[in-house]
N, C-alpha and C positions, 0 to 999 in steps of 0.2 A: 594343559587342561586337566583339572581335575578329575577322578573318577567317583563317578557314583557307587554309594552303595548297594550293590545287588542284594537280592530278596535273602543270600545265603548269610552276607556279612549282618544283614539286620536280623538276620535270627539266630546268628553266633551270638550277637549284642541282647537278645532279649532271653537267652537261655543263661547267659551269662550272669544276667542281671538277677536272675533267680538263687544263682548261687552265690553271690556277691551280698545280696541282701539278706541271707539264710533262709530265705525260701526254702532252698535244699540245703538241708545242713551236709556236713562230710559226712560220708559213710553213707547216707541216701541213696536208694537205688530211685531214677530219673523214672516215669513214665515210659512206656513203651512207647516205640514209633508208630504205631496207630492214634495211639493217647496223645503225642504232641502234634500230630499234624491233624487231629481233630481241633486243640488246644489252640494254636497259633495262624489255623486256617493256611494252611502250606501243604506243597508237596513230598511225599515221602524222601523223594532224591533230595529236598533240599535240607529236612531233617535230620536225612544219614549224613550230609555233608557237611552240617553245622554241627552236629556232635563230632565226626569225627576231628574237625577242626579242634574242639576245646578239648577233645583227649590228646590230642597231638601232643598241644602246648601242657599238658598234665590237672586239666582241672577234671577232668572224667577221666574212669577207664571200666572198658567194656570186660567183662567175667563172662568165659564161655558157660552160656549153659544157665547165665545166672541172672546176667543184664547188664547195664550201665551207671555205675557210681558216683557219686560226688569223691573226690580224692581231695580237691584243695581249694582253696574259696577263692583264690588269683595266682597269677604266675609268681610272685614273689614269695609266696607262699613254696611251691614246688624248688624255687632254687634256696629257699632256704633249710627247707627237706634234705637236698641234694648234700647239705653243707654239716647237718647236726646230727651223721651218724654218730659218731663217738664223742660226742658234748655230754663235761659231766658238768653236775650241779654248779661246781663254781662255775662253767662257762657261760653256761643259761642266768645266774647270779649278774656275774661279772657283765654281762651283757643288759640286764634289766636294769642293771646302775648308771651305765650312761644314757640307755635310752629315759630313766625316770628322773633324774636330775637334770636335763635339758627341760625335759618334760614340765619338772615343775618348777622350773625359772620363765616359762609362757606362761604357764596358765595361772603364773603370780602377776604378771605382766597384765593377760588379757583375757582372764575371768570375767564374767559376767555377774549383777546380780544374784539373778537366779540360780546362778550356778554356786555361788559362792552359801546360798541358802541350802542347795542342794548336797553341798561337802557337811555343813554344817549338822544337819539331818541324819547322814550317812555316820558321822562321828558320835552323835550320842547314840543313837543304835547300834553300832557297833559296842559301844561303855553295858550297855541293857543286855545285850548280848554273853559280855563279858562274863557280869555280874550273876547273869541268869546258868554260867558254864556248857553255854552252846558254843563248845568252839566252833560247829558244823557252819551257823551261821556268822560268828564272827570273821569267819575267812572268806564266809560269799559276801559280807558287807566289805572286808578289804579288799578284793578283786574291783566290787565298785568303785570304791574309793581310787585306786588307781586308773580305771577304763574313765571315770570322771573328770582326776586334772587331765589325762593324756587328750581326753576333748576337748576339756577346755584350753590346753593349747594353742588352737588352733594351726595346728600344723599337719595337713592333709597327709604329709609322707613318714613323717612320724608316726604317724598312728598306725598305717599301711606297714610298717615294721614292725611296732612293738606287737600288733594283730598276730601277724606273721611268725615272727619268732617265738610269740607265747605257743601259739597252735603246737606247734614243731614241737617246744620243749617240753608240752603237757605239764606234768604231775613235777619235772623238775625244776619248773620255771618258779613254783614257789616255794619247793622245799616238803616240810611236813610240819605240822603243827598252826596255830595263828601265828601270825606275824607281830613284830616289835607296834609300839601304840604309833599311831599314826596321828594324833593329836595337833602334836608341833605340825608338821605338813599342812595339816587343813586350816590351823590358822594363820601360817605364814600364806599361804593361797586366799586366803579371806582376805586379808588385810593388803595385802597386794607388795609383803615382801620376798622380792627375788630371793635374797642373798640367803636369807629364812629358810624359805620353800628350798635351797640346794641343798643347807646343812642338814634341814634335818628329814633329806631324803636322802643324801650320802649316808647319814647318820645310820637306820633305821639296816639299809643297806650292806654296810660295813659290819653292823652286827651279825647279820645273818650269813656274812662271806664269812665272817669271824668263827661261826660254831661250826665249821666245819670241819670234820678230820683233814688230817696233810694229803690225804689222797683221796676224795670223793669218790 
């Protein structure tokens, strides 16, 4: 027979869902236990018992003296933490190549309209951006540009990875400076060529594994 869920597991799942959805971003200190079990109409014993659950597995952790944190937005998150102490730039690189090359042989595949209007968009403001020598926002328009085909995708564990491993690798994951044009990509994504969308995302890729010294 199956087991129900008890009031604790349903409120590991809805505190969950908060940090899951950036509700609490990382580094967030959580409401007090007074504050969530006003919040979610529960008992303190079941509050203490659902946080200490998701610090268990590492998505909180309690700071004496100070409170209770966001640490990591899912468990995959935490074991990829565990994995990328000493990841230097090419490994975080070398890592963003296969997961972004898969990535955009889907969403060459199974782009949507609107999505493909949406790459489009994203590509001429990033040109304006260019032009204008904001690299600040040239590189938060390619950050979209990437989070965009990895949705469009469609591929829930994908994404749950590249999420993941970006988080971990921070500031190494893209390097420094704008990135190489991203043009080719969004129109091989447009138009719905695979083989396109691989080249000229190895492409763009390979550059930036390229400039790297022999020993990052």
């Amino acid at each position: 027979m199956e087991r129900r869920p008890s009031l604790i597991d349903a409120t590991v799942e809805r505190l969950r869902a908060r940090i899951t959805s950036g509700e609490w971003p990382v580094g967030t200190r959580i409401p007090t236990e007074p504050e969530l079990c006003a919040d979610l109409a529960v008992g303190r014993n079941t509050v203490r018992e659902a946080v200490q659950s998701l610090a268990h597995v590492g998505l909180l952790e309690r700071r004496q003296g100070s409170g209770t944190y966001v640490r990591a937005i899912d468990e995959l998150t935490v074991v990829v933490h565990g994995r990328a102490h000493d990841a230097t730039r090419r490994d975080a690189l070398e890592v963003r190549r296969a997961l972004e090359v898969e990535s955009a042989r889907l969403a060459a595949r199974r782009r949507t309209e609107s999505e493909a209007g949406a790459l489009r968009t994203l590509a001429a403001r990033r040109e304006t951006h260019l032009r204008d020598g904001d690299l600040e926002a040239v590189a938060s328009v390619d950050r979209a540009i990437h989070e965009a085909v990895i949705t469009a995708a469609r591929n829930p564990l994908l994404a749950a990875l590249y999420a993941s491993v970006q988080e971990v690798a921070g500031a190494t994951w893209a390097g420094s400076g704008p990135e190489p044009s991203h043009t080719d990509l969004v129109e091989a994504v447009v138009i719905g060529d695979e083989e396109a969308a691989v080249r000229a995302t190895a492409s763009y890729l390979a550059e930036r594994i390229g400039s790297l010294p022999e020993n990052p």
